[in-house]
C-alpha positions, -999 to +999 in steps of 0.1 A: -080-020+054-115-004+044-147-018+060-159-022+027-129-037+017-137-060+046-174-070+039-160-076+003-136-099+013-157-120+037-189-118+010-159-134-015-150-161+009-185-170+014-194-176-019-159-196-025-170-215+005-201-223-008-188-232-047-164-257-030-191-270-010-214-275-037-183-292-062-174-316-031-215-326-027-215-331-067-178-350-065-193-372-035-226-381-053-204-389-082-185-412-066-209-434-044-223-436-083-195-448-094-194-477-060-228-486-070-221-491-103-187-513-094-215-536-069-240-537-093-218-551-122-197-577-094-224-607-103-215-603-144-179-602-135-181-632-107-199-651-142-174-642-166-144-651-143-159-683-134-164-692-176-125-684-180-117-704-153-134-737-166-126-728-201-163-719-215-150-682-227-116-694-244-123-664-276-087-641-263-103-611-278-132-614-259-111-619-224-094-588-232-122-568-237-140-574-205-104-570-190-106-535-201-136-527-189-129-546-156-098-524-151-122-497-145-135-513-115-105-527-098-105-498-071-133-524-053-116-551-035-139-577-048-136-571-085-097-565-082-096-607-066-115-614-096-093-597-122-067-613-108-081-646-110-086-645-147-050-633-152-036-660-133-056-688-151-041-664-183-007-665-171+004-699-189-006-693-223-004-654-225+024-642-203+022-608-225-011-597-223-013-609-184+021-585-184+001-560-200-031-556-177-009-557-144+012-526-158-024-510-164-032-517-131-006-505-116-003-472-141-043-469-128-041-475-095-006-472-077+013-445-063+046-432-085+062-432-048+048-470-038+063-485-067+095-468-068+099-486-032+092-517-039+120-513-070 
């Protein structure tokens, strides 16, 4: 191999070196963004599970709706107790939709290989 070849090569590398450095910094910010946003929205979601639990948001199509959006926040340990809270208080009166938001939980968050074990 050429020495210019060589110096090609390596000047390559570096760059690729320094484009993946530069997506994993971006991919990083990103996700302590996303952490921040899950803390910053826990006290709204503490509220609403607390209202469902003594029956002050009883309106199903409102309950689903924050479910939805709670879903998107259940990689945090904290908001994932309190999604389960409200499904369980669910559980009596709508098996289905309860059903429901645990397969999207699991389709969101578990591994293809995790479940298949637990089969």
């Amino acid at each position: 191999m050429g020495k210019k070849k060589q110096k090609t090569e390596k000047k390559t590398e570096i760059i690729d070196n320094k484009i993946e450095d530069k997506f994993f910094s971006e991919i990083s910010t990103l996700a302590e963004g996303i952490i921040d946003l899950a803390k910053s929205v826990l006290p709204f979601y503490k509220e609403f599970t607390e209202d469902v639990i003594h029956e002050r948001i009883t309106d199903i199509n409102e309950i689903e709706r924050q479910l939805d959006y709670m879903l998107s926040f259940c990689f945090d340990d904290e908001i994932l107790l309190l999604y389960k809270a409200v499904l369980r208080k669910l559980y009596d009166e709508y098996p289905d939709t309860v059903c429901f938001y645990v397969q999207g939980y699991r389709d969101m968050y578990e591994d293809d290989e995790q479940v298949s074990e637990d089969v």
